[in-house]
C-alpha positions as CSV (number, residue, x, y, z in Angstrom):
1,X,22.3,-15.8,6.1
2,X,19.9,-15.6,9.2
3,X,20.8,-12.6,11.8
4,X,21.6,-14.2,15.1
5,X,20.4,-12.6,18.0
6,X,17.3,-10.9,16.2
7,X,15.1,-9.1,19.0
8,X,11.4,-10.9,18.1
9,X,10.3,-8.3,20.8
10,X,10.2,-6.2,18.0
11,X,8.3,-8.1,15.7
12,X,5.7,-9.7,17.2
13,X,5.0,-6.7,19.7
14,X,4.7,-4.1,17.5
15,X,2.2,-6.6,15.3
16,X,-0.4,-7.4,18.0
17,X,-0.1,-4.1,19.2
18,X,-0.8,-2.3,15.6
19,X,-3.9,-5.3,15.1
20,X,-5.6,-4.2,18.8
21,X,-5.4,-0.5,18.2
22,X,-7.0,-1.0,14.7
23,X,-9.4,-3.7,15.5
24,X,-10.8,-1.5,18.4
25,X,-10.7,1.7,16.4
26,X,-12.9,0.4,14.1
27,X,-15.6,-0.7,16.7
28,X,-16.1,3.6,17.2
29,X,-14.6,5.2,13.9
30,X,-17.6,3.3,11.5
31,X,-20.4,4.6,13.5
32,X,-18.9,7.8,13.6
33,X,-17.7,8.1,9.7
34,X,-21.8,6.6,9.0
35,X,-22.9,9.8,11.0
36,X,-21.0,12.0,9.1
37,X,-21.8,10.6,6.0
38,X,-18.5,9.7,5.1
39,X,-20.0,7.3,2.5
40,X,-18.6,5.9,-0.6
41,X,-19.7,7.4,-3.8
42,X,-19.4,4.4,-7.0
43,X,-18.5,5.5,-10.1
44,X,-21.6,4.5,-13.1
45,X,-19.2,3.1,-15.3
46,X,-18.0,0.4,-13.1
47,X,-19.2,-3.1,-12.6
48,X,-23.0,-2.8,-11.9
49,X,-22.5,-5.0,-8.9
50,X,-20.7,-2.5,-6.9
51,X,-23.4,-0.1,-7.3
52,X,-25.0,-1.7,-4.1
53,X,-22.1,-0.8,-2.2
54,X,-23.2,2.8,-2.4
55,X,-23.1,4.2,0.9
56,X,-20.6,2.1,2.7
57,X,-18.5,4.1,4.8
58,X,-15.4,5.1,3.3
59,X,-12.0,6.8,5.1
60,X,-11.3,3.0,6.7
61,X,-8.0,4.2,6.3
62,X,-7.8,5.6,9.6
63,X,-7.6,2.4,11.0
64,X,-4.7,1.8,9.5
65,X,-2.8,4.4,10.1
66,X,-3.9,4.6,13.5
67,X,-3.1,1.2,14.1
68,X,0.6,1.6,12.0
69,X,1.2,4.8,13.6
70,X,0.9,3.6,17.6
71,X,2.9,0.6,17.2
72,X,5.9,2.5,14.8
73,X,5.9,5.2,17.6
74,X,6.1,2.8,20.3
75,X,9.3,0.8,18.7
76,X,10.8,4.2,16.8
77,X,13.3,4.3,19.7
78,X,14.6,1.0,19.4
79,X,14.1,1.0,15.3
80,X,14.7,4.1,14.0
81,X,14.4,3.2,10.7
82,X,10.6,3.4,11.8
83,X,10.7,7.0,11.5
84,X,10.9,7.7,7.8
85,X,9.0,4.7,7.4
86,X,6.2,5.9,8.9
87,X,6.7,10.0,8.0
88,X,5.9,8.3,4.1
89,X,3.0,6.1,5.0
90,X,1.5,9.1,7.0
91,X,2.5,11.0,4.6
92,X,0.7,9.9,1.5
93,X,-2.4,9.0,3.6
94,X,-3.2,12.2,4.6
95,X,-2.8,13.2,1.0
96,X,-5.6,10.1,0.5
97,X,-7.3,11.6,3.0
98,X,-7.7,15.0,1.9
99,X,-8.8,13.7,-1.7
100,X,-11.7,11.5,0.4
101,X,-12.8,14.4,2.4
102,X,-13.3,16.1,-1.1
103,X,-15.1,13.7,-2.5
104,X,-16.9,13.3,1.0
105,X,-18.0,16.6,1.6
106,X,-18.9,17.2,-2.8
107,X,-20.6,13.8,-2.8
108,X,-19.2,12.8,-6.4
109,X,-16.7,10.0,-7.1
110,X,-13.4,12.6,-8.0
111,X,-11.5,14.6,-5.2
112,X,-8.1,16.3,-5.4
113,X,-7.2,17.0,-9.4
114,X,-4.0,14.6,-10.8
115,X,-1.7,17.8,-10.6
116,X,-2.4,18.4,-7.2
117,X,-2.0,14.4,-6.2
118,X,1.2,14.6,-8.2
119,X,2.6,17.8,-6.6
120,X,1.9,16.5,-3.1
121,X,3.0,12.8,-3.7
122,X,6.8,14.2,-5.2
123,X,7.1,16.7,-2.6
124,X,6.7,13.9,0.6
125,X,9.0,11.5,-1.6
126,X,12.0,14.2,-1.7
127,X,10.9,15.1,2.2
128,X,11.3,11.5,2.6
129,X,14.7,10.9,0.6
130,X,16.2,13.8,2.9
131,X,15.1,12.2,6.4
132,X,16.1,8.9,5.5
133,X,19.9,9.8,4.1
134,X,20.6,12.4,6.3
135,X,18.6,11.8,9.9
136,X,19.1,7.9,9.1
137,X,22.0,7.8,7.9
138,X,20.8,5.1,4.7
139,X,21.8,5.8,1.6
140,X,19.5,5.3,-1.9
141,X,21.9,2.6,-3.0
142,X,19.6,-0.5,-4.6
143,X,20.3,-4.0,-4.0
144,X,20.3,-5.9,-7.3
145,X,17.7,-9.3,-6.7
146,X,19.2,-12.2,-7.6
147,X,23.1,-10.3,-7.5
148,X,24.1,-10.9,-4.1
149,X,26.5,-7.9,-3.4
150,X,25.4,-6.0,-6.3
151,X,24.1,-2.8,-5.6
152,X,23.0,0.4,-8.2
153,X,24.2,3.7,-7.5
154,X,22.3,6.5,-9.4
155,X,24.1,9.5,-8.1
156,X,22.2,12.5,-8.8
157,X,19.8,10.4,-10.4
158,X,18.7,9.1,-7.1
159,X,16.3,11.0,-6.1
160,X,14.6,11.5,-9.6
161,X,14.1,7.3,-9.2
162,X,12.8,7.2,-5.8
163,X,10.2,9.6,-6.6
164,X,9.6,8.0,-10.1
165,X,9.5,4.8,-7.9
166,X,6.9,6.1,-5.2
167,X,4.7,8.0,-7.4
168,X,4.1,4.8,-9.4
169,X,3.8,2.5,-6.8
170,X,1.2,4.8,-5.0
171,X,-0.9,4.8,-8.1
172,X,-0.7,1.1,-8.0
173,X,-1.5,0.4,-4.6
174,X,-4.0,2.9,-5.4
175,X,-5.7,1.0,-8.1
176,X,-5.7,-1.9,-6.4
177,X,-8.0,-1.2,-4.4
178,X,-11.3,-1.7,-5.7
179,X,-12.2,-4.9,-4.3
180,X,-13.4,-6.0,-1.0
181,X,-10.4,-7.4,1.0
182,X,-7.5,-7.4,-2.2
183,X,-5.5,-4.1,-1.0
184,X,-5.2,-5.4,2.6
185,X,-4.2,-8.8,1.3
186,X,-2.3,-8.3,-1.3
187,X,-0.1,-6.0,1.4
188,X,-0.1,-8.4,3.6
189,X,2.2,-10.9,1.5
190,X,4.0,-7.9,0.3
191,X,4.9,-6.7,4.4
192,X,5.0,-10.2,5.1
193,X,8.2,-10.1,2.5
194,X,9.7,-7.1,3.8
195,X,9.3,-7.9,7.8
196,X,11.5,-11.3,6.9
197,X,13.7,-9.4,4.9
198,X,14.2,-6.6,8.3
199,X,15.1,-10.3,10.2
200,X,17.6,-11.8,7.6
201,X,19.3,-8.2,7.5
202,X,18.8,-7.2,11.4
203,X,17.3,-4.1,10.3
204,X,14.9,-2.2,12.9
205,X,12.5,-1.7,9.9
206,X,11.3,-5.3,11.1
207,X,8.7,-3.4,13.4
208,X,7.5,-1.1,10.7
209,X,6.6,-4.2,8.7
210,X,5.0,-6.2,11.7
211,X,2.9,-3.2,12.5
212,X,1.8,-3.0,9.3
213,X,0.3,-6.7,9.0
214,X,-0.7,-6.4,12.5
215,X,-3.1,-3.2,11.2
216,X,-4.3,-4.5,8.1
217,X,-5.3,-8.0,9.6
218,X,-7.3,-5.4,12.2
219,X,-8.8,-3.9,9.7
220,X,-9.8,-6.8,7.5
221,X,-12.0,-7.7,10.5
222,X,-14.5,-4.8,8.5
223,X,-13.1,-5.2,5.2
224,X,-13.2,-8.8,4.2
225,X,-16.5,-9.5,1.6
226,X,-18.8,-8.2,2.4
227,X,-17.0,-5.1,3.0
228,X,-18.3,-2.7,6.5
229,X,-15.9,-0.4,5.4
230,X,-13.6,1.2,2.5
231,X,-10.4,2.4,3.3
232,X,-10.8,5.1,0.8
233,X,-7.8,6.7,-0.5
234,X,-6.7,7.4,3.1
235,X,-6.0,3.8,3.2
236,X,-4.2,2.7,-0.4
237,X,-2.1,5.6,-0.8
238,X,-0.7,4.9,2.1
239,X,0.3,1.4,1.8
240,X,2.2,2.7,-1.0
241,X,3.8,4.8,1.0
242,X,4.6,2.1,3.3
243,X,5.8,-0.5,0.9
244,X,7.9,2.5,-0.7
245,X,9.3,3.4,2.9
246,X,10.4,-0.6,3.6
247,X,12.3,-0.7,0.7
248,X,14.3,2.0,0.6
249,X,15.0,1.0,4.3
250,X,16.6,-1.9,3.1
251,X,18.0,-1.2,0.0
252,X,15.4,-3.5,-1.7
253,X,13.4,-0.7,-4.5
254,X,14.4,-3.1,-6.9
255,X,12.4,-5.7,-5.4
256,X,9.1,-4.0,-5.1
257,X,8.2,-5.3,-9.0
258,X,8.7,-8.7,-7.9
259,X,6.5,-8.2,-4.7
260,X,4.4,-5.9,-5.8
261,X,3.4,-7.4,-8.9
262,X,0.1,-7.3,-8.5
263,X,0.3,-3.4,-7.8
264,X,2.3,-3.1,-11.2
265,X,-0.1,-5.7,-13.2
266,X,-3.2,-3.4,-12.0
267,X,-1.5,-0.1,-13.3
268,X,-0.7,-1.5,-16.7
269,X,-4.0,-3.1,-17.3
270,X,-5.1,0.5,-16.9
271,X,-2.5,2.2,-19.9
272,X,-3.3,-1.0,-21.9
273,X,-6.9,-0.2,-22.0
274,X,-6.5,3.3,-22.3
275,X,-3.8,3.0,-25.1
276,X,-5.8,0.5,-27.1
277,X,-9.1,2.4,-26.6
278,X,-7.8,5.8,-28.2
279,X,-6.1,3.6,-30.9
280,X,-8.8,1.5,-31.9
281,X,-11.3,4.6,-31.8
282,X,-13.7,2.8,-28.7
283,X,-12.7,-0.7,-28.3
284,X,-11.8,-2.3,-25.4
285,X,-8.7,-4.7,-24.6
286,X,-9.8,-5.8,-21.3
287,X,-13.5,-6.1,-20.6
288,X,-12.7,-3.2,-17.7
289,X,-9.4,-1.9,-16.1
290,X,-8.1,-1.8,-13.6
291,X,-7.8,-5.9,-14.5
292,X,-9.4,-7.4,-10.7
293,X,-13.2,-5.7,-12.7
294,X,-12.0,-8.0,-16.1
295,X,-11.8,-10.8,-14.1
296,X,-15.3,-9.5,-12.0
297,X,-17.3,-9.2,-15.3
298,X,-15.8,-13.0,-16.5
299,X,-17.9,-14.5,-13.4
300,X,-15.2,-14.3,-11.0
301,X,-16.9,-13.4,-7.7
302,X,-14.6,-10.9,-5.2
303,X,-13.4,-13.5,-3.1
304,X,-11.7,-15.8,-5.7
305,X,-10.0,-12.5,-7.2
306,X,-9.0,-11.6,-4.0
307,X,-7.6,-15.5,-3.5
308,X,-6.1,-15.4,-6.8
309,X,-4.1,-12.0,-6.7
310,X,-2.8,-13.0,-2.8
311,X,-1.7,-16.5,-4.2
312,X,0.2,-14.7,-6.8
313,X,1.8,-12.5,-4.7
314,X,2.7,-14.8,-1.5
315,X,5.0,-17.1,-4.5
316,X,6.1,-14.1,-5.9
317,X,7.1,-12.9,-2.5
318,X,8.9,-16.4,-1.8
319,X,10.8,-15.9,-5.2
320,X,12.0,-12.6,-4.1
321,X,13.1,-14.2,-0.8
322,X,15.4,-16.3,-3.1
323,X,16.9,-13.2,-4.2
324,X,17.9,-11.4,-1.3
325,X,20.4,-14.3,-1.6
């Protein structure tokens, strides 16, 4: 059932507000991340094509965040549930940002080790878990999709799952982006989802989401093919932050593999191939993980990836709409 009375204020304020900031930011922070040489680094073994993209400037991330960050603050009075919203999103992207300054200031395509990513990414999930049940008062309950009413209680084992649950949807969001234009998109649909969501459940989490698209289509001014700008691991760890932080808002972690397929679909192409390499002694199940580079290396140029994984996940997203119910 629709919320009467919903305050559109603060949805489609805090979006145009988040696109301006990040738009504009852009027009400055490129020039300055090119004079610093802030530039992205390719890795040899991945699809020759993207060896031309050597140089870009990378750290686009601060556009987002920027963007996110000005419009959450802005609303975080009148939607509190902003606040551990955006303490998650800001949280992994600084830990995205520190690996990008590594890898920045080394010039090599490896920053931060795995441990120290891990460490970082459990210890803001916990941080997070404490703001949002004790300064916001929400519990870790998790709406079952497609179970109207149902919810799943962990008890102790709450917190254990919402780290399990951000850690792995981090990596995800992290491995999908490796295409020009496919992270923002793809999280686009996916904030899309969870800003209707906020509306049906009159949840001030509605601005989080708003600001989110609203900075993403800002920064896919510079992203979209052919690509001005990365957003580096500053950018995709924290969109997993975000989509974490939206769910847990609302009750909906259960909902994020429906959603976030896509994320999920890129992080198992990657254990497949790994799996079946060490097994077979060499050989290959995919012709390169994570799975957008298979489909790169069949022919498929970027922007029909990018079309197909966005199709995917704006009927995915409409499916999970049919399960809040």
């Amino acid at each position: 059932m629709i919320v009467e009375n919903i305050d559109f204020v603060s949805v489609v304020v805090p979006m145009l507000l988040a696109f301006f900031v990040s738009a504009i930011s852009g027009h400055f922070l490129i020039p300055a991340l090119i004079r610093l040489k802030a530039e992205q680094t390719e890795r040899d073994d991945g699809p020759k094509s993207h060896l031309s993209k050597t140089g870009t400037p990378n750290m686009g991330g601060l556009m987002i965040l920027l963007g996110f960050t000005v419009a959450c603050l802005a609303f975080v009075g009148r939607s509190p549930e902003c606040l551990p919203i955006l303490f998650l999103t800001l949280g992994f992207g600084i830990v995205g940002f520190t690996d990008d300054f590594i890898k920045v200031k080394k010039k090599r395509s490896e920053g931060l080790t795995v441990k120290q990513k891990m460490l970082f990414q459990i210890i803001i999930a916990v941080i997070f878990g404490l703001i949002l049940t004790m300064h916001n008062e929400i519990s870790l309950d998790m709406n079952v999709p497609f179970a109207k009413g149902l919810v799943l209680n962990l008890g102790i084992l709450s917190f254990p799952a919402l780290v399990f649950i951000a850690v792995a949807t981090v990596n995800g969001t992290n491995f999908t982006d490796g295409v020009d234009g496919l992270s923002s998109c793809v999280t686009i649909a996916v904030a899309l989802f969870f800003t209707i969501a906020a509306v049906l459940q009159g949840s001030g989490s509605a601005a989080a989401g708003a600001a989110m698209i609203g900075a993403l289509l800002g920064f896919l001014l510079y992203n979209a093919n052919p690509a001005k700008v990365f957003m580096g691991d500053t950018g995709s760890l924290a969109l997993g932050g975000f989509v974490v932080g939206m769910a847990y808002a609302m009750h909906l972690a259960l909902f994020i593999p429906i959603v976030g397929f896509i994320y999920l679909l890129e992080v198992v192409s990657v254990i497949i191939q790994v799996t079946y390499f060490k097994a077979t002694h060499g050989k290959r199940f995919f012709r390169m993980a994570p799975i957008h580079h298979h489909f790169e290396l069949g022919g498929w140029s970027e922007v029909q990836v990018v079309a197909l994984f966005t199709i995917i996940t704006v009927l995915l997203s409409a499916v999970a709409l049919l399960g809040l119910w």
